[in-house]
C-alpha positions in Angstrom: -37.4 -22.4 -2.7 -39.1 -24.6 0.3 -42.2 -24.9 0.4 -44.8 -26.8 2.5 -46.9 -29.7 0.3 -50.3 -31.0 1.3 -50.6 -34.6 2.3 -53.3 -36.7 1.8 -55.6 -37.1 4.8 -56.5 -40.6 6.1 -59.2 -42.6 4.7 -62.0 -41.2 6.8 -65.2 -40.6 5.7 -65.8 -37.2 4.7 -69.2 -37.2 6.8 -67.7 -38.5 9.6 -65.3 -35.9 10.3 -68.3 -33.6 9.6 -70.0 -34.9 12.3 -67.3 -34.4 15.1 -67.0 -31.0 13.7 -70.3 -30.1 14.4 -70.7 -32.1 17.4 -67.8 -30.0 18.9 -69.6 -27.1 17.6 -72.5 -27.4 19.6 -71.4 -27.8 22.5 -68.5 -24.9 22.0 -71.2 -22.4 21.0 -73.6 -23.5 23.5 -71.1 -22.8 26.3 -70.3 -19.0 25.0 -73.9 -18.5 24.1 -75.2 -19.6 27.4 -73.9 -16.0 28.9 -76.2 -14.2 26.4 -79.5 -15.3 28.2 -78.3 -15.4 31.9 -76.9 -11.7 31.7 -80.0 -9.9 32.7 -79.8 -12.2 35.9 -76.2 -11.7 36.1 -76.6 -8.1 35.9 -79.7 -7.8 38.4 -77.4 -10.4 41.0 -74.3 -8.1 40.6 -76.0 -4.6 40.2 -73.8 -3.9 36.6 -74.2 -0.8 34.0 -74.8 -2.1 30.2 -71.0 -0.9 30.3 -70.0 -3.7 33.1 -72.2 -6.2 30.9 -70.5 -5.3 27.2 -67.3 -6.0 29.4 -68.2 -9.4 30.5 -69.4 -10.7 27.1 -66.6 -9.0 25.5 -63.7 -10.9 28.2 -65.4 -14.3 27.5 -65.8 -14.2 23.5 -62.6 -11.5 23.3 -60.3 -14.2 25.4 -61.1 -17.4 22.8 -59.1 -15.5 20.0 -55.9 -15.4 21.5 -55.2 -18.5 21.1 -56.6 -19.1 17.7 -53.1 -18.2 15.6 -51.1 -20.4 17.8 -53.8 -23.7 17.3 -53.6 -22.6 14.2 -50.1 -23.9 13.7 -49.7 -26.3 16.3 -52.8 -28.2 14.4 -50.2 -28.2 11.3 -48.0 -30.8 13.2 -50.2 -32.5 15.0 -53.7 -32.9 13.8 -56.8 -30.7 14.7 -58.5 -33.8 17.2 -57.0 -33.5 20.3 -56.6 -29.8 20.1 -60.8 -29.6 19.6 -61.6 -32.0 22.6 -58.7 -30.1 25.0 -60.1 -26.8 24.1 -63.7 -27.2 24.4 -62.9 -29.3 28.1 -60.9 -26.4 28.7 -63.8 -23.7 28.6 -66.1 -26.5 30.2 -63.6 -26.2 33.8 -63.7 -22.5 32.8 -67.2 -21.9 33.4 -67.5 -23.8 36.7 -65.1 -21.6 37.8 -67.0 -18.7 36.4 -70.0 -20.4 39.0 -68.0 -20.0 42.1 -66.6 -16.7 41.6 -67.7 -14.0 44.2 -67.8 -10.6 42.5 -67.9 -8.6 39.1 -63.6 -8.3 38.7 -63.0 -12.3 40.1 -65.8 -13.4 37.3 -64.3 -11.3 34.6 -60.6 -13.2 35.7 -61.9 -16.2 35.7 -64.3 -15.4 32.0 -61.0 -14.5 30.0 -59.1 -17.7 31.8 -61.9 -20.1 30.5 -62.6 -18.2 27.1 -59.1 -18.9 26.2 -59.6 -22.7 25.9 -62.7 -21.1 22.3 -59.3 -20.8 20.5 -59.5 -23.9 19.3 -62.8 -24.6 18.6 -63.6 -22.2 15.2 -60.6 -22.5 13.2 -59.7 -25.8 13.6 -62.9 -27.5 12.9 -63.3 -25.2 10.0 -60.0 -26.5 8.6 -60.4 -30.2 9.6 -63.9 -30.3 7.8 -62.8 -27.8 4.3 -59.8 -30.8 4.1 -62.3 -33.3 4.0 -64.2 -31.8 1.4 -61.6 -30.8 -0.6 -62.4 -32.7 -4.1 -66.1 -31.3 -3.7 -69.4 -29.9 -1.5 -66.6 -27.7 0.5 -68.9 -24.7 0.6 -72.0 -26.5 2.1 -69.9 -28.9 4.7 -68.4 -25.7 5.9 -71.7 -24.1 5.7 -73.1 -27.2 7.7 -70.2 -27.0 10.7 -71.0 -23.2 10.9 -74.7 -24.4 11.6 -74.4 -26.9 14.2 -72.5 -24.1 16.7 -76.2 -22.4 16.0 -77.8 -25.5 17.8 -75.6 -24.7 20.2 -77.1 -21.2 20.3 -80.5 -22.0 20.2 -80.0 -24.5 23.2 -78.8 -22.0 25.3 -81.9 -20.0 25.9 -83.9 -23.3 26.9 -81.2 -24.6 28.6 -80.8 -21.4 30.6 -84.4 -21.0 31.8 -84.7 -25.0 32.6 -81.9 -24.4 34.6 -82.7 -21.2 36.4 -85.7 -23.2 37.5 -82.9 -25.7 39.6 -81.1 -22.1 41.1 -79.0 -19.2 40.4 -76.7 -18.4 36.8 -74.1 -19.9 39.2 -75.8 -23.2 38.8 -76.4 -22.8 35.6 -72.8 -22.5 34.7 -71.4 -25.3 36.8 -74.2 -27.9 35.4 -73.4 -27.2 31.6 -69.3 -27.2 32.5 -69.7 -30.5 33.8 -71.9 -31.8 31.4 -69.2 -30.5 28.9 -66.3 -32.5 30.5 -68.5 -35.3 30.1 -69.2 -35.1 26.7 -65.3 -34.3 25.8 -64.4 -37.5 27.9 -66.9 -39.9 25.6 -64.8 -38.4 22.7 -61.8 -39.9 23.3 -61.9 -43.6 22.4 -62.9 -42.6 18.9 -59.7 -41.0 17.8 -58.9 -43.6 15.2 -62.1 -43.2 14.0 -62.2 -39.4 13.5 -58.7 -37.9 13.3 -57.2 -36.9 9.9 -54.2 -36.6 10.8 -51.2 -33.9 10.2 -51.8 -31.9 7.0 -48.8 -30.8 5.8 -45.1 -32.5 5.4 -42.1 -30.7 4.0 -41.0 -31.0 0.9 -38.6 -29.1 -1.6 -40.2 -27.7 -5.0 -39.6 -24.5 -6.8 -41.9 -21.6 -7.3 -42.4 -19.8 -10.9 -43.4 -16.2 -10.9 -47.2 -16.9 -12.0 -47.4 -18.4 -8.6 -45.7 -16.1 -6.8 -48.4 -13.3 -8.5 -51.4 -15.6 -7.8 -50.4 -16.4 -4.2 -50.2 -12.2 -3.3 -53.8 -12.1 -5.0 -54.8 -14.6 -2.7 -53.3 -13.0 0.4 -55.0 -9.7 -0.9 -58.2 -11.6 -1.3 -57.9 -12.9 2.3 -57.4 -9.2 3.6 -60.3 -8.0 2.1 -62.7 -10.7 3.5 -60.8 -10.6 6.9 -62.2 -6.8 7.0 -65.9 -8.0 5.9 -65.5 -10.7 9.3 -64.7 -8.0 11.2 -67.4 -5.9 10.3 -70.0 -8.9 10.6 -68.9 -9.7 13.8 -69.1 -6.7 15.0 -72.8 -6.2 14.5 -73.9 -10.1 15.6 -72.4 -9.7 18.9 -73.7 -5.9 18.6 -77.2 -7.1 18.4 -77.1 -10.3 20.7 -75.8 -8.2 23.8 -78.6 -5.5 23.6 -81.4 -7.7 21.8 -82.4 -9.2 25.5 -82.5 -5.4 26.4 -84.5 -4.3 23.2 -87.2 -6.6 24.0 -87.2 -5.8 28.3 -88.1 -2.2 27.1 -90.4 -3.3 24.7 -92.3 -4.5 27.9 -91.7 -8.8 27.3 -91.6 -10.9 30.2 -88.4 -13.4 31.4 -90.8 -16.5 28.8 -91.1 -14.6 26.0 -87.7 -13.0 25.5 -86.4 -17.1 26.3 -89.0 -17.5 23.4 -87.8 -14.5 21.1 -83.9 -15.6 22.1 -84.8 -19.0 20.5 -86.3 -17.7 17.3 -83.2 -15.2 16.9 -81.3 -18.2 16.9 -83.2 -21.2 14.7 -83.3 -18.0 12.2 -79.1 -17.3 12.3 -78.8 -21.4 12.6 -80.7 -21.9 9.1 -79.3 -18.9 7.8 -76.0 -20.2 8.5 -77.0 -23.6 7.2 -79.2 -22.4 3.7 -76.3 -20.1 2.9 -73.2 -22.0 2.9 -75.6 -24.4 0.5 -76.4 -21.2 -1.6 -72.7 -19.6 -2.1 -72.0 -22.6 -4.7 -75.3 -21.8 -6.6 -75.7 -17.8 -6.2 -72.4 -16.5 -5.1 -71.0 -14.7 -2.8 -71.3 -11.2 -3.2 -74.9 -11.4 -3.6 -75.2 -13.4 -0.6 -73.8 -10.9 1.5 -75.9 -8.5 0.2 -78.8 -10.1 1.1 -77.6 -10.8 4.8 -76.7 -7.9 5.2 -78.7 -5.4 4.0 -81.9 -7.6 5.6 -80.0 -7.2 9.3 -79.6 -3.3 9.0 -83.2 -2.7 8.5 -84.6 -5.1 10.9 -82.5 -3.5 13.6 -83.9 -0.4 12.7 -87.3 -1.7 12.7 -87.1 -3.3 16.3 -87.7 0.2 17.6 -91.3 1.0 15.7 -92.6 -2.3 14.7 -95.5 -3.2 16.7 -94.7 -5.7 19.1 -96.4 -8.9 17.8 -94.4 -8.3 14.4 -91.5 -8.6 16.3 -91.9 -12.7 16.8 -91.3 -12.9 12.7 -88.9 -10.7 12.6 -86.6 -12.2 15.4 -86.1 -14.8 13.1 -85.6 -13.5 10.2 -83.2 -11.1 11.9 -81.3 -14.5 13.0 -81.0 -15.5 9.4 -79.2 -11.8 8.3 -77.3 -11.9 11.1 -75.5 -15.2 11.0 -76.0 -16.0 7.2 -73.0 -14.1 6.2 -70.6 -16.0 8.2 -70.9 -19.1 6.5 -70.4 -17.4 3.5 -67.2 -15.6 4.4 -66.0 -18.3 6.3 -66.5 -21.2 3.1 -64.3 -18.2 1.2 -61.0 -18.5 3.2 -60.7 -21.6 1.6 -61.1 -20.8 -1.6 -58.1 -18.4 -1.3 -55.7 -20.7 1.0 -54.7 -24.0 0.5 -55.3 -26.7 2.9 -51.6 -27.0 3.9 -52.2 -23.7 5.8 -55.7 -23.1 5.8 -54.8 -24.3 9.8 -53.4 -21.1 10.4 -55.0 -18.8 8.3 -58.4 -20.0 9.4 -56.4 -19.4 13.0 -55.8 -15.6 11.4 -59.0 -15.2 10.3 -61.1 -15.8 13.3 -58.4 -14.3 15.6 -58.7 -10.6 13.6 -62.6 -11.3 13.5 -62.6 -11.0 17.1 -62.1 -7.2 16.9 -65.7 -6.7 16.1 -66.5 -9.3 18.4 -64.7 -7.4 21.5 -65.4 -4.0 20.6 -69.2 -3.7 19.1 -70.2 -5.1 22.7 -67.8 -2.2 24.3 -69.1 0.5 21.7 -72.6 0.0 22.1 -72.8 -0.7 25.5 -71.4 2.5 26.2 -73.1 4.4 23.7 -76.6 2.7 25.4 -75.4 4.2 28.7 -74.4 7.4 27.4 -76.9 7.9 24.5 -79.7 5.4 25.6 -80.2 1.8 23.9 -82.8 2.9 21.2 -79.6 5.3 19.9 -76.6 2.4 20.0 -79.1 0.1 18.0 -79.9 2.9 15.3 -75.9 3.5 15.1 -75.6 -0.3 15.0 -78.0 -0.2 12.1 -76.5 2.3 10.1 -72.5 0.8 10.7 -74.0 -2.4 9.4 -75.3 -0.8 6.0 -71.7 -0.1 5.1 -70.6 -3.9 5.0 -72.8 -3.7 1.3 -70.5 -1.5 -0.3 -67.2 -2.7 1.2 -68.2 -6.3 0.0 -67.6 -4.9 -3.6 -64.0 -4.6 -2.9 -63.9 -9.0 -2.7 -65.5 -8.8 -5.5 -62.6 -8.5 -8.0 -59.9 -11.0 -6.2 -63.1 -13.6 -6.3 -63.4 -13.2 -10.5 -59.2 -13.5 -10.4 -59.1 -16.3 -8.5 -62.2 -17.9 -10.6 -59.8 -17.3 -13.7 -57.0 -19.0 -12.5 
């Protein structure tokens, strides 16, 4: 039967390509993030409900999947390089737009509008880096590109309260868009330099039935840790839309929740970056584990701890939270090979986005309906139920070792 056969990449240096990953990556987070920090302003400006807020967040992060599964396999044919800088330029025009719209219904048109250009960003920087770490270190190059977007994240806090300082979130928007455009432009002379070309050409070979078997285990493998993403996601965007609100009850001023917003994220940035090192030394499963269970009780304990405990446990909240990800997202690779990892990375981060779009919904309305100590309790308790429903990757990661 036809099938599609990997090509060799062009002799690029693997670090290099690492580099433009997670330059990309910084600035792609840093745009999305930069909407976590300015939405107690946004809300105040606009007089919104934590319903109207969970709406916002959820257009902007919610509009970058839908284009992840088609730059998925567009980047088959033609490279991921130009699809990164036209997509991350894309959501820089987006957000100046988001400056100079009037109301609540003309910024959510014009959030989902620029979100869509995030499509590109996740999966195809994922799949250009796992390609050019193929023969070796996959785990912890992926593991690094998933950290960069986390200096991205802990930018955005800083960058938001420096620019508050020059005027409104409107400004704020409009300086980091053009900014972005700037950066994106600088980009493009070093295209020889960086791209790695198309992965995949077509070629004729047959398929015995052992490969027909392993590639169904794979798929089912990819299932299973496409439900864990979703389920991750869901409570990292849970937690960064009502954190700011957590720590407003809790009495902090505008300086120390920028302060506490930071720590959050240095703690999910090395999380991201120690665990992608640690899947090839500890393994998976355990990893999640770890995450994971360490997220659900710090949520819990955000509502009793005494306030100057909460400065440690920010960050060590950031490292449960994002840790995971770098885990799960190093695994898609081990399950798909890199003549379609393009798309299924595209797959991947598109179906994660379910979480990321609904826990923001959820537990907004559940704060407005139940109050915001009661959606972070539930948020707690949903998390704990990632441990066991890890167990079920388990098996299809001891096939695929044996194979």
């Amino acid at each position: 039967m036809k099938e599609n056969q990997e090509i060799k990449p062009r002799s690029i240096p693997p670090r290099r390509v690492l580099l433009f990953g997670s330059t990309t990556h910084i600035l792609s987070d840093l745009f999305f993030a930069l909407l976590i920090p300015l939405l107690p302003t946004i809300k105040n400006d606009l007089q919104l409900s934590y319903t109207e807020i969970g709406i916002l967040r959820s257009a902007f992060s919610g509009a970058s999947a839908v284009l992840q599964i088609p730059a998925g396999f567009l980047a088959e044919h033609i490279g991921e390089f130009w699809m990164l800088l036209g997509g991350n330029a894309w959501v820089s025009i987006g957000l100046i737009g988001m400056a100079i719209m009037p109301g609540f219904w003309s910024l959510i048109s014009m959030t989902i509008i620029g979100g869509l250009g995030g499509g590109t960003q996740h999966p195809l920087a994922s799949s250009m880096v796992s390609r050019a770490y193929e023969s070796s270190g996959r785990s912890s190059a992926v593991g690094t590109v998933n950290f960069a977007g986390d200096l991205g994240k802990m930018l955005a806090p800083a960058a938001a309260a420096g620019l508050l300082l020059l005027g409104t979130w409107r400004t704020s928007l409009w300086i980091v868009g053009a900014l972005g455009l700037f950066f994106m432009a600088v980009g493009i002379p070093f295209k020889s330099k960086l791209d790695l070309g198309k992965p995949i050409q077509q070629v004729t070979s047959s398929t015995s039935s052992a490969e027909q078997n392993r590639s169904e285990s794979k798929l089912s493998g990819f299932i299973v840790l496409t439900v864990l993403g979703i389920l991750d996601n869901a409570v990292r965007n849970g937690t960064l839309i009502l954190f700011p609100f957590i720590l407003i009850e809790r009495g902090m001023t505008d300086g120390q929740i920028t302060l506490m917003l930071f720590l959050l994220f240095s703690g999910g940035a090395a999380g991201k970056f120690v665990c992608g090192w640690l899947d090839e030394r500890v393994g998976t499963i355990p990893l999640i584990w770890l995450t994971k269970g360490i997220t659900a009780a710090l949520l819990i304990l955000t509502l009793s701890a005494p306030a100057i405990s909460l400065w440690p446990l920010a960050l060590i909240l950031g490292v449960g939270l994002n840790g995971t990800s770098s885990v799960l997202y190093a695994t898609v690779a081990k399950f798909i090979p890199a003549q379609r990892r393009a798309r299924y990375y595209g797959y991947f981060y598109t179906t994660n986005e379910i979480g990321t779009v609904g826990a923001p919904l959820a537990y907004g309305f559940i704060a407005d309906q139940m109050g915001l100590k009661m959606s972070i309790l539930i948020m707690g308790i949903v998390t704990s139920l990632i441990l066991p429903a890890s167990l079920a990757l388990s098996k299809h990661l001891k096939q695929e070792s044996k194979l």
